[in-house]
ZANUZA-437340 format. One record per residue: residue in one letter; x, y, z of N, C-alpha, C in turn; residue number from 1; chain. Coordinates in nm, 3 decimals. Layout:
BEGIN
REC  residu     n.c1     n.c2     n.c3    ca.c1    ca.c2    ca.c3     c.c1     c.c2     c.c3  num  chaine
REC       A        X        Y        Z        X        Y        Z        X        Y        Z  NUM       A
...
% end
This chain:
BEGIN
REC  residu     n.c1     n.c2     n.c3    ca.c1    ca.c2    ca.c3     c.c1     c.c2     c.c3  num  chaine
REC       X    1.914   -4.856   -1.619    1.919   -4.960   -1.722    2.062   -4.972   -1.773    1       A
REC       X    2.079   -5.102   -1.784    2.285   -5.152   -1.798    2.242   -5.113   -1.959    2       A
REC       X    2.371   -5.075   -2.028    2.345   -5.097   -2.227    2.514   -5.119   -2.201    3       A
REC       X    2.504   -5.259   -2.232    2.610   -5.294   -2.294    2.682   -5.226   -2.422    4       A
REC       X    2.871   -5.218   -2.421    2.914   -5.153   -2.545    2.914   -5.210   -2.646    5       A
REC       X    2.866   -5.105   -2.708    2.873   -5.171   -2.871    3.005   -5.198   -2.916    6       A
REC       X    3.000   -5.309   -2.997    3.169   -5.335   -3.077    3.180   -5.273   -3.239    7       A
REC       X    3.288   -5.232   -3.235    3.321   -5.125   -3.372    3.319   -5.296   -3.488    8       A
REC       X    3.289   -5.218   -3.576    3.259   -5.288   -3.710    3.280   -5.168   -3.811    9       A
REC       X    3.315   -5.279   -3.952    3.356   -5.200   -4.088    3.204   -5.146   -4.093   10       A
REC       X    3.250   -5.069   -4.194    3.085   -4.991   -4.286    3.039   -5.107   -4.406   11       A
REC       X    3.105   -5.195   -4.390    3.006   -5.316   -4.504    2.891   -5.403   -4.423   12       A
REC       X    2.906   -5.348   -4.270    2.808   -5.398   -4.169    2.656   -5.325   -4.175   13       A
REC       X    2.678   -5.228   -4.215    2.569   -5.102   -4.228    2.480   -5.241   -4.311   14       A
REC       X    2.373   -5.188   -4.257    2.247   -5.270   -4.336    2.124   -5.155   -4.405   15       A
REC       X    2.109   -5.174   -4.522    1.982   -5.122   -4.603    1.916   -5.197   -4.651   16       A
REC       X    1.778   -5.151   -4.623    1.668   -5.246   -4.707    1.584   -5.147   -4.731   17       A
REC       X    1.504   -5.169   -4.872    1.392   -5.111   -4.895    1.478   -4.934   -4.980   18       A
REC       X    1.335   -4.895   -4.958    1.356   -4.745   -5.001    1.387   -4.658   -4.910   19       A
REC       X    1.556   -4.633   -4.918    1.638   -4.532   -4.851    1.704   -4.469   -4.939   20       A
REC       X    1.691   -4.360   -4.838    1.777   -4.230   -4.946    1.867   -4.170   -4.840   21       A
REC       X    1.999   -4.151   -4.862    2.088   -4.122   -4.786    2.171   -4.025   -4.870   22       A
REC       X    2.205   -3.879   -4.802    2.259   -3.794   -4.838    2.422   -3.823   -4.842   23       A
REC       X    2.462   -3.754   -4.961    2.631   -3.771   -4.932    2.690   -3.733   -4.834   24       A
REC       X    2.617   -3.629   -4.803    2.696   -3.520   -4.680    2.670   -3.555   -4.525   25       A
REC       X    2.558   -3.704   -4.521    2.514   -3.745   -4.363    2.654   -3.902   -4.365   26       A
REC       X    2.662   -3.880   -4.210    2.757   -3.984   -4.207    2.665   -4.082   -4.093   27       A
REC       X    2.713   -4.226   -4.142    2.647   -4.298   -4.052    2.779   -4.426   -4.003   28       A
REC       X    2.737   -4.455   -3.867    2.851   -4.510   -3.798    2.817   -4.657   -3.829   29       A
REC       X    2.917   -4.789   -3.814    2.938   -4.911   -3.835    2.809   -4.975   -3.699   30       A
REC       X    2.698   -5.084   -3.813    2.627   -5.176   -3.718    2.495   -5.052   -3.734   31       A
REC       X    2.459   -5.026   -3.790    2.359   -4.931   -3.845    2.256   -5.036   -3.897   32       A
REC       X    2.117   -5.008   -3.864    2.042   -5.064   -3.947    1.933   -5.005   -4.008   33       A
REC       X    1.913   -4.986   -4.165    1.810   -4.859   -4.201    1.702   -4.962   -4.300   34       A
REC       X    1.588   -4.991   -4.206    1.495   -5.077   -4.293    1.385   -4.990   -4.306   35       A
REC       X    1.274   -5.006   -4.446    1.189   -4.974   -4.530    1.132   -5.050   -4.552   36       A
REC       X    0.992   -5.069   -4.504    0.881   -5.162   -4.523    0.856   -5.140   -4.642   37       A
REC       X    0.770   -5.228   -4.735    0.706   -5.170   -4.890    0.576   -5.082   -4.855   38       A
REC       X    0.605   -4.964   -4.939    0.543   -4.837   -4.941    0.591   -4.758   -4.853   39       A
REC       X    0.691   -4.785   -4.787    0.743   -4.665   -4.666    0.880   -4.623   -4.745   40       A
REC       X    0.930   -4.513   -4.698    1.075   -4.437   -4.698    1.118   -4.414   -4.569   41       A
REC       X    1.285   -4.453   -4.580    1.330   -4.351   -4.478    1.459   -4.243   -4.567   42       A
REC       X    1.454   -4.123   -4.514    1.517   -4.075   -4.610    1.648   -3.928   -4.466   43       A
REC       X    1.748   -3.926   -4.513    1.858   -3.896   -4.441    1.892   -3.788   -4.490   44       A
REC       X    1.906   -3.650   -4.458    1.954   -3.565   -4.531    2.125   -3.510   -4.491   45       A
REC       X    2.148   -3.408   -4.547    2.292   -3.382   -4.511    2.330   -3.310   -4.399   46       A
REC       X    2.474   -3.358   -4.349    2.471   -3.351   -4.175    2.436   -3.408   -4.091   47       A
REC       X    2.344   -3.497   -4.118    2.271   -3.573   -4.005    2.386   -3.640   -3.946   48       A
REC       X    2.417   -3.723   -3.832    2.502   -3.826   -3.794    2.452   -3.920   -3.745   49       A
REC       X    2.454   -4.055   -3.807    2.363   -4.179   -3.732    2.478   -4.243   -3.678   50       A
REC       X    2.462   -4.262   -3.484    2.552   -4.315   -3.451    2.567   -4.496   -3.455   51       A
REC       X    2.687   -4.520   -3.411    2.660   -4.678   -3.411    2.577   -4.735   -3.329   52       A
REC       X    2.491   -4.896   -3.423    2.426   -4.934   -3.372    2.238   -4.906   -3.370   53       A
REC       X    2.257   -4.781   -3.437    2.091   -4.708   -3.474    2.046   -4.765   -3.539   54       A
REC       X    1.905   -4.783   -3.504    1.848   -4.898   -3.592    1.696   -4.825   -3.659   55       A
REC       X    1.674   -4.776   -3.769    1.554   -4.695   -3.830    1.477   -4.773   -3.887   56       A
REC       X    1.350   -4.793   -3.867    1.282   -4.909   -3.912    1.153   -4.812   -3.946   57       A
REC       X    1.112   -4.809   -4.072    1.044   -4.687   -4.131    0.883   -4.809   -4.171   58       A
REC       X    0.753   -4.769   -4.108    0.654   -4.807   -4.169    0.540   -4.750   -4.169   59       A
REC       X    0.451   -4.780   -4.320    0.276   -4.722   -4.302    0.322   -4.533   -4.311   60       A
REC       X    0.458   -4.509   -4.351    0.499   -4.378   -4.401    0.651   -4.386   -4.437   61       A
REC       X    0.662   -4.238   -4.408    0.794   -4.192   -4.451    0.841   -4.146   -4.285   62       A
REC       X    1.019   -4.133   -4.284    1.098   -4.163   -4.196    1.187   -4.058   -4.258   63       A
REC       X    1.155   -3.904   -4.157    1.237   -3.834   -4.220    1.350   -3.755   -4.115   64       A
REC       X    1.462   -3.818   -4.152    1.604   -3.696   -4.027    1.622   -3.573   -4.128   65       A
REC       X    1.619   -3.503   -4.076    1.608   -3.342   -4.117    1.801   -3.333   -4.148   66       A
REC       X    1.845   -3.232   -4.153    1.954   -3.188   -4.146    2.046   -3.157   -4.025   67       A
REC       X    2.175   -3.212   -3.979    2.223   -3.167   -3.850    2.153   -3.248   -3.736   68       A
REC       X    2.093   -3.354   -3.793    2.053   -3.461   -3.643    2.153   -3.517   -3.618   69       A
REC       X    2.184   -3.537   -3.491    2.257   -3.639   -3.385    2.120   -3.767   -3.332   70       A
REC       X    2.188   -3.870   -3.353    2.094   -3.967   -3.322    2.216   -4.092   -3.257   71       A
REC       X    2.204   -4.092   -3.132    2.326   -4.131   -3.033    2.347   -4.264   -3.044   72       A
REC       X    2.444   -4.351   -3.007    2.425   -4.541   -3.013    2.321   -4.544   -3.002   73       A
REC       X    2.274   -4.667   -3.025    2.151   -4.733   -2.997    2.070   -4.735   -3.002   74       A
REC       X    2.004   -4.597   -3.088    1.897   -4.508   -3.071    1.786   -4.621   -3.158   75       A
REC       X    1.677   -4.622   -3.135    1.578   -4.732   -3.242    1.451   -4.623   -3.243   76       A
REC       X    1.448   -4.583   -3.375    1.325   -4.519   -3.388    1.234   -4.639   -3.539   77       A
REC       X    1.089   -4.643   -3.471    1.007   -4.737   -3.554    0.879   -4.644   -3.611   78       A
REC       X    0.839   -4.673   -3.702    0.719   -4.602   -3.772    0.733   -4.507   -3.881   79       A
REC       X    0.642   -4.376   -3.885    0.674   -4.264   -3.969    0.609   -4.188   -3.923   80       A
REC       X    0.735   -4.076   -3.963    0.746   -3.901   -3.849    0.879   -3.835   -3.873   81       A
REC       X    0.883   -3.745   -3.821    0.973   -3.640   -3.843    1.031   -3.639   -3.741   82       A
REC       X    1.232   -3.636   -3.735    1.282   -3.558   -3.633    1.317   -3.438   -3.683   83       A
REC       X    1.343   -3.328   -3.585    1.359   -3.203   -3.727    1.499   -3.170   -3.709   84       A
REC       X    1.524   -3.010   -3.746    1.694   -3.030   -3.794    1.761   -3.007   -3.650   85       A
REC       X    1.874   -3.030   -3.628    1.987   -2.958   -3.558    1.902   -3.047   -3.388   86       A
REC       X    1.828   -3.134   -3.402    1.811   -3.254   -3.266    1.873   -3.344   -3.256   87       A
REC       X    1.904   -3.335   -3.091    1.965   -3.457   -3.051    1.911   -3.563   -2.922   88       A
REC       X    1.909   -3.648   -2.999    1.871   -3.762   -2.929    1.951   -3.867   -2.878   89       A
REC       X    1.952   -3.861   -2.753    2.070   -3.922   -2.635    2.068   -4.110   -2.676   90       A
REC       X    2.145   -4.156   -2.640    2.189   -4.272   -2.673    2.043   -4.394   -2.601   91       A
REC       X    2.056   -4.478   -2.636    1.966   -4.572   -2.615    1.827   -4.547   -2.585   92       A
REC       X    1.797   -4.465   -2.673    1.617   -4.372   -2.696    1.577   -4.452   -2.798   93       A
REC       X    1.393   -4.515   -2.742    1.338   -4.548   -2.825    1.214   -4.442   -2.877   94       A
REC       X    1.208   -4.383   -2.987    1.111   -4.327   -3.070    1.021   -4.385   -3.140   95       A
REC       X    0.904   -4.393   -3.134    0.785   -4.449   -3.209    0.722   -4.345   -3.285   96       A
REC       X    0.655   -4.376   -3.407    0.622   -4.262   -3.491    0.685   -4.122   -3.433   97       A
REC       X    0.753   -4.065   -3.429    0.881   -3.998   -3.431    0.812   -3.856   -3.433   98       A
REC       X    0.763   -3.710   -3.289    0.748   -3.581   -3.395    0.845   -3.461   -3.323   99       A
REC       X    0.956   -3.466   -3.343    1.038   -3.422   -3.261    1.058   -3.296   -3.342  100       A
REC       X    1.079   -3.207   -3.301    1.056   -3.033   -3.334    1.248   -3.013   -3.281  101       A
REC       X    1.243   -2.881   -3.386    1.408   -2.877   -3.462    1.463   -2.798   -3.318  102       A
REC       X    1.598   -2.837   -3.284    1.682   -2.777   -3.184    1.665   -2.871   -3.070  103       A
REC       X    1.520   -2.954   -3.076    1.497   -3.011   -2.925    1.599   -3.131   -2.866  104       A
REC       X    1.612   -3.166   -2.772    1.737   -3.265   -2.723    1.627   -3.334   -2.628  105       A
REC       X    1.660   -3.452   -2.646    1.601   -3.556   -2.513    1.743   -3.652   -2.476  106       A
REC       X    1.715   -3.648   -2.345    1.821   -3.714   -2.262    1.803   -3.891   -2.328  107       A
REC       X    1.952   -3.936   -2.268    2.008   -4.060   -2.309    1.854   -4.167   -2.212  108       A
REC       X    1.829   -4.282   -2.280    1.732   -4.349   -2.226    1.613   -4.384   -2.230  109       A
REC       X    1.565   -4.217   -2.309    1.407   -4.214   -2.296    1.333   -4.304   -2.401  110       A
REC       X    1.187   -4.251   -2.410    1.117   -4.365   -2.433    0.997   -4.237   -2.470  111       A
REC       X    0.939   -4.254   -2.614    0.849   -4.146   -2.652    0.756   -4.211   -2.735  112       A
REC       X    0.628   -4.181   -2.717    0.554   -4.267   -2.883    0.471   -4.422   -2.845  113       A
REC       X    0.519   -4.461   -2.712    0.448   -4.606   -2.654    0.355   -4.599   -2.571  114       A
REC       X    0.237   -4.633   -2.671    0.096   -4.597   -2.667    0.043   -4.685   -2.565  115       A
REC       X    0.093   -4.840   -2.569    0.090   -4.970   -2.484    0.103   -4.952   -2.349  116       A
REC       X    0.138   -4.827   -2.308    0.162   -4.857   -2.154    0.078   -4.690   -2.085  117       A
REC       X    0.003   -4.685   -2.138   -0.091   -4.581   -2.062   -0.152   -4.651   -1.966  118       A
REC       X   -0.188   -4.541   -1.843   -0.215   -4.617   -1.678   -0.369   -4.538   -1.715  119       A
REC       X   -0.470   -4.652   -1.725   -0.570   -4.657   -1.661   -0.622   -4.564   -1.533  120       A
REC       X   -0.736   -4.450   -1.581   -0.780   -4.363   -1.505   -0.821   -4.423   -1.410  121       A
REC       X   -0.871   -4.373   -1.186   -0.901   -4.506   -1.165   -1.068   -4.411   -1.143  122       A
REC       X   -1.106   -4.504   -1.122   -1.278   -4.449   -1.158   -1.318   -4.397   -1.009  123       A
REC       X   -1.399   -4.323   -1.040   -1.405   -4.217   -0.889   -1.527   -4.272   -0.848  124       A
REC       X   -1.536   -4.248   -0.698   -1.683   -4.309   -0.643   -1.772   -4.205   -0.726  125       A
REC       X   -1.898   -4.287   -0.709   -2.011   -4.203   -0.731   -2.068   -4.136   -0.638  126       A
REC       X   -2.089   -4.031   -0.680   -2.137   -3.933   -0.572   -2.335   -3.975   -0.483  127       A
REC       X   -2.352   -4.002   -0.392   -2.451   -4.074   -0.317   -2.560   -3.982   -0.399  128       A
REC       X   -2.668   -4.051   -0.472   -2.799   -3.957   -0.528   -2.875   -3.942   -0.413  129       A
REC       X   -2.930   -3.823   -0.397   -3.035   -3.760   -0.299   -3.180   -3.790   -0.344  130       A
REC       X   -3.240   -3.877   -0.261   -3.370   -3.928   -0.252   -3.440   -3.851   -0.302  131       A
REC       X   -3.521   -3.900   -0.402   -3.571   -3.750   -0.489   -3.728   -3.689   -0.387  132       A
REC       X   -3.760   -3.565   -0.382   -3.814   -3.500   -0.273   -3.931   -3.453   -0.328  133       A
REC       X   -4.073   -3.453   -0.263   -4.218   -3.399   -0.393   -4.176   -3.275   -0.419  134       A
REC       X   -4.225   -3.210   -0.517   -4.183   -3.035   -0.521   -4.274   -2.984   -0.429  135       A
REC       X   -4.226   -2.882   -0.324   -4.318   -2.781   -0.255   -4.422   -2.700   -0.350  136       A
REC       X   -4.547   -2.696   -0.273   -4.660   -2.654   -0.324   -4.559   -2.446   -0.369  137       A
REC       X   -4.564   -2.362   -0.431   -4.582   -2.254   -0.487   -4.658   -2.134   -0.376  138       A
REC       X   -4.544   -2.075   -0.294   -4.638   -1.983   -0.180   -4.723   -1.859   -0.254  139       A
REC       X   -4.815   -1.887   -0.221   -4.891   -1.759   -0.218   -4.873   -1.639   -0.207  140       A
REC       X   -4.836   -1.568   -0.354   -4.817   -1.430   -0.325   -4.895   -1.335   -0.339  141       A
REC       X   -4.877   -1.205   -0.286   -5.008   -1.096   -0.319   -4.933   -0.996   -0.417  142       A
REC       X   -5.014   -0.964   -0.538   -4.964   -0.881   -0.573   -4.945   -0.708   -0.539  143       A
REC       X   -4.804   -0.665   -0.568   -4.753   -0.548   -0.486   -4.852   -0.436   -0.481  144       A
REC       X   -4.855   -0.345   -0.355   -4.975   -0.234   -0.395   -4.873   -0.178   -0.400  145       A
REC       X   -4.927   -0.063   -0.481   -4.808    0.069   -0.542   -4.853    0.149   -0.432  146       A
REC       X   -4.760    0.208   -0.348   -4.768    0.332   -0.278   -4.730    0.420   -0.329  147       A
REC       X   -4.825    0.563   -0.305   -4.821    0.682   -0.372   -4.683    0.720   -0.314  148       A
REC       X   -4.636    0.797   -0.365   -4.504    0.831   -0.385   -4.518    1.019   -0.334  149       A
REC       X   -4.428    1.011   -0.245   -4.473    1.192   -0.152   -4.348    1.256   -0.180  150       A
REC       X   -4.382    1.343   -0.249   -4.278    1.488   -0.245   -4.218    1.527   -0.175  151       A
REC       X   -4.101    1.518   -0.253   -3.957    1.531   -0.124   -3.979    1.683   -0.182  152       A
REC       X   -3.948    1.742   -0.039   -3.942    1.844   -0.019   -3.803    1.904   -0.008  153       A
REC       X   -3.723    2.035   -0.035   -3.582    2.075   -0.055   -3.574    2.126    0.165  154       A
REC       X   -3.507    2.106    0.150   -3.427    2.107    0.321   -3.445    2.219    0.335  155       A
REC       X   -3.483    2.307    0.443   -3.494    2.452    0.515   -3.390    2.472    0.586  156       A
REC       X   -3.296    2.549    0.550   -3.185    2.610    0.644   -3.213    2.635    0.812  157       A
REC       X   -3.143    2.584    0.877   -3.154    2.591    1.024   -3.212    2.715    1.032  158       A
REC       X   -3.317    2.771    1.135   -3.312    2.880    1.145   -3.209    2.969    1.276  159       A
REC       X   -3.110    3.097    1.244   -3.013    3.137    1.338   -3.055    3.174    1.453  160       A
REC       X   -2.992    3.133    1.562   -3.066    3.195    1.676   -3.025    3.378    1.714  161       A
REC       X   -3.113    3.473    1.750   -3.112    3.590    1.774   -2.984    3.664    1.819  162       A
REC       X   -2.922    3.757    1.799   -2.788    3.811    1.841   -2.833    3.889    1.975  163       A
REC       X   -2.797    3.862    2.061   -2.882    3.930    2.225   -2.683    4.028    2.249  164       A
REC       X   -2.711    4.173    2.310   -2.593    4.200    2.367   -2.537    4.117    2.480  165       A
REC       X   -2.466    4.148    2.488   -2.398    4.049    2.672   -2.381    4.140    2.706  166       A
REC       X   -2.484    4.079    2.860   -2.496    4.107    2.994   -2.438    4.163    3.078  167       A
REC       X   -2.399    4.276    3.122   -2.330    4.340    3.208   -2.397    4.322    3.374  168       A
REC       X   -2.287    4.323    3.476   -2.321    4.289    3.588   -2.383    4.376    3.637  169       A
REC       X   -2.528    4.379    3.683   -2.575    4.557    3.760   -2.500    4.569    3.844  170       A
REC       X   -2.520    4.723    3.891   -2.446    4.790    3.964   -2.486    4.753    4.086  171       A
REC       X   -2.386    4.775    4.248   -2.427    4.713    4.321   -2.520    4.848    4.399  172       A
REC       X   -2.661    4.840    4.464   -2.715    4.955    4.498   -2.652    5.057    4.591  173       A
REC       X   -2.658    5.173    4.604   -2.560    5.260    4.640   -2.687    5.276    4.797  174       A
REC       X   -2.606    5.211    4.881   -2.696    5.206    5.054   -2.741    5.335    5.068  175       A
REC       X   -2.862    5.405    5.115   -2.835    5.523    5.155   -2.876    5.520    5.333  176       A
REC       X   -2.894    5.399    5.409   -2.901    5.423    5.550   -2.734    5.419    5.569  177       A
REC       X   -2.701    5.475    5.690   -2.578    5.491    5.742   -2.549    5.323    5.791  178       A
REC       X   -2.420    5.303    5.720   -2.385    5.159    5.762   -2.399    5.181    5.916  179       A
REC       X   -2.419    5.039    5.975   -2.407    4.995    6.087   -2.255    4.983    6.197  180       A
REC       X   -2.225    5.028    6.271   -2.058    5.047    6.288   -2.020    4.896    6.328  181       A
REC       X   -1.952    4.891    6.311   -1.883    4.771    6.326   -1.786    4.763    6.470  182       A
REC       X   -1.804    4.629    6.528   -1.752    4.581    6.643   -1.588    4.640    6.688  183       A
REC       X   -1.589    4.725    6.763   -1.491    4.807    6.856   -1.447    4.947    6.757  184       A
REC       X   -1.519    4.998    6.722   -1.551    5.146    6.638   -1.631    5.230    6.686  185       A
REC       X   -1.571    5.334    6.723   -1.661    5.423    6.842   -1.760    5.526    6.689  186       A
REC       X   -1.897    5.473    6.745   -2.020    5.590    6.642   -1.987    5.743    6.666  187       A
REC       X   -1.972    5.774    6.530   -1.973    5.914    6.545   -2.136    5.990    6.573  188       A
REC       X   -2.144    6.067    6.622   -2.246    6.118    6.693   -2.261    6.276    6.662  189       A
REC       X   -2.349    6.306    6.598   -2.377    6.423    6.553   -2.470    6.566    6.655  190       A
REC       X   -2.407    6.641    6.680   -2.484    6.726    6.790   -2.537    6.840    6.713  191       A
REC       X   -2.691    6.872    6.749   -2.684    6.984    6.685   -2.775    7.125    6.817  192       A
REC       X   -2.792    7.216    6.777   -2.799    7.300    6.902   -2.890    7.317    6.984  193       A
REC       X   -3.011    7.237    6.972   -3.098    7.219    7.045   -3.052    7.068    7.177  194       A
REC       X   -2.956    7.037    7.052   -2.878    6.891    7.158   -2.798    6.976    7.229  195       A
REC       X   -2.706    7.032    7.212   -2.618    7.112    7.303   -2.661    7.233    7.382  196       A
REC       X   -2.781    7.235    7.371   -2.863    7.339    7.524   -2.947    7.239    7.575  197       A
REC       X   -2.941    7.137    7.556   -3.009    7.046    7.692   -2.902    7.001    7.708  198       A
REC       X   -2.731    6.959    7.694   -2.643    6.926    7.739   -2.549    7.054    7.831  199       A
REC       X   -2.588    7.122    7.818   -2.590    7.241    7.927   -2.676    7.293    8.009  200       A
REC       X   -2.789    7.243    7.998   -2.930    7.317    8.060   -2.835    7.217    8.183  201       A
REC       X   -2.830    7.067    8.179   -2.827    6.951    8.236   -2.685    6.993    8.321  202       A
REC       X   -2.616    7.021    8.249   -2.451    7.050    8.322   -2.439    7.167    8.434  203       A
REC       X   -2.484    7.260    8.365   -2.520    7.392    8.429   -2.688    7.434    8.480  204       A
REC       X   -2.699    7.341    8.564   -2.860    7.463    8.630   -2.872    7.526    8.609  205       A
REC       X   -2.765    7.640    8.709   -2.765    7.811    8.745   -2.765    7.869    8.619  206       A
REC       X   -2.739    7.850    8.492   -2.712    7.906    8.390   -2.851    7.960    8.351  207       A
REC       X   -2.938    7.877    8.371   -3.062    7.941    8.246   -3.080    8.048    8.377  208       A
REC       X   -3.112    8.021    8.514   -3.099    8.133    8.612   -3.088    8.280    8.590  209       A
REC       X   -2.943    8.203    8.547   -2.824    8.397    8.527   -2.918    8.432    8.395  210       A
REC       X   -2.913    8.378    8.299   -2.940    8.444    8.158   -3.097    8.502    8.222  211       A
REC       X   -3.213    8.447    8.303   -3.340    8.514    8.305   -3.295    8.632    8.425  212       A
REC       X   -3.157    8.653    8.460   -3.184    8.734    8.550   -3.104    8.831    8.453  213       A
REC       X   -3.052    8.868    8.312   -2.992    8.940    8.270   -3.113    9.005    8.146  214       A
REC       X   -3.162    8.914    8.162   -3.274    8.956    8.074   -3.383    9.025    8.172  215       A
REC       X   -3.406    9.008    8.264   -3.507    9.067    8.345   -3.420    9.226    8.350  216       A
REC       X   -3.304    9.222    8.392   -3.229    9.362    8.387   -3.200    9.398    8.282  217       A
REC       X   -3.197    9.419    8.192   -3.228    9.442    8.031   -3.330    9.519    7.989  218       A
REC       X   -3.470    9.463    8.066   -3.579    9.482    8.052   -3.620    9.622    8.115  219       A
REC       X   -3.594    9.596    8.262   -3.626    9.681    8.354   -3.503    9.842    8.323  220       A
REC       X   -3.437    9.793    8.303   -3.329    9.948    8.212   -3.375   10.017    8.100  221       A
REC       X   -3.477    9.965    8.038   -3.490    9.991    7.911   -3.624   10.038    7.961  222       A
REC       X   -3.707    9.986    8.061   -3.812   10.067    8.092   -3.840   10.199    8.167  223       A
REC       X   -3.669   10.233    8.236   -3.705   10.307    8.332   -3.652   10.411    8.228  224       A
REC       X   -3.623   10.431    8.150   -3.526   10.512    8.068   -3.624   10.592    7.976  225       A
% end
């Protein structure tokens, strides 16, 4: 938005009407306009600075600048309300009934208080109604049988299984036939003396011979004697 400059003018340009009260200690700039409907105030306290060109148009209340306002060119505030102390309001701001809280700053331009230009909510579809449905008949319930209730019983410790000694390997049986000899092992062969006079009867014939003929002379010596 263009805002043309304002042109400097004396302070006999300042315009008052109505019931204003202006502090000694607020200064207000040349081309000022401070109007008061009947029954309204606007009232200015000290420090404030109304720049050139501000135009306060106070109605249906009171129109109050706190202390230490900045209120920039051009500024047009209409109605009744409060700006509070030590705010500043940027140049070519329009304020309508006015409730501006102390320290706050609004940028050069704005526009606060214009009730006339609210945007129309836009109306939402309606949600599709569900064909209304008979109520279901109520199922048939049985009432609960109480089951007897069985005694828990306390848990029985595993029972341990038996401590058995370990097993030793039996012994292996002690053979008592004479092992069998084994392939190219000459058998030992046991002689005893009835074996070794038929292994001489057999070798020697003449032998049993001689012995019955030493015994026959043995005999016959012993008889003749």
């Amino acid at each position: 938005m263009y805002l043309s400059p304002l042109q400097l003018s004396s302070n006999s340009q300042i315009l008052m009407s109505g019931d204003v009260v202006v502090h000694e200690g607020a200064a207000i700039a040349p081309g000022a306009i401070l109007q008061a409907e009947p029954g309204s105030r606007i009232s200015i306290a000290a420090g404030a600075c109304i720049g050139m060109g501000v135009i306060l148009h106070a109605r249906e209340g009171t129109l109050e600048i706190a202390a230490g306002v900045i209120l920039g060119a051009g500024v047009l505030v209409v109605g009744a309300g409060t700006i509070g102390e030590n705010a500043c309001i940027g140049a070519a701001t329009t304020l309508i009934n006015p409730c501006i809280d102390k320290m706050q700053i609004m940028p050069a331009g704005s526009l606060m208080g214009d009730t006339s230009r609210q945007v129309a909510a836009e109306p939402t579809a309606a949600a599709p109604t569900a064909a209304p449905t008979s109520p279901e008949p109520p199922e048939a319930t049985t009432p609960p049988v109480d089951q007897p209730i069985e005694p828990i019983e306390p848990p029985q410790p595993a029972p341990t299984p038996p401590q058995t000694a370990p097993e030793t390997a039996p012994d292996p049986p002690e053979s008592t036939a004479a092992e069998p000899p084994q392939p190219g092992e000459t058998p030992t062969i046991l002689y005893g003396q009835a074996h070794i006079n038929r292994l001489l009867g057999t070798l020697f014939p003449h032998r049993q011979a001689f012995n019955r003929s030493e015994e026959n002379g043995q005999t016959l010596s012993g008889g003749s004697g």
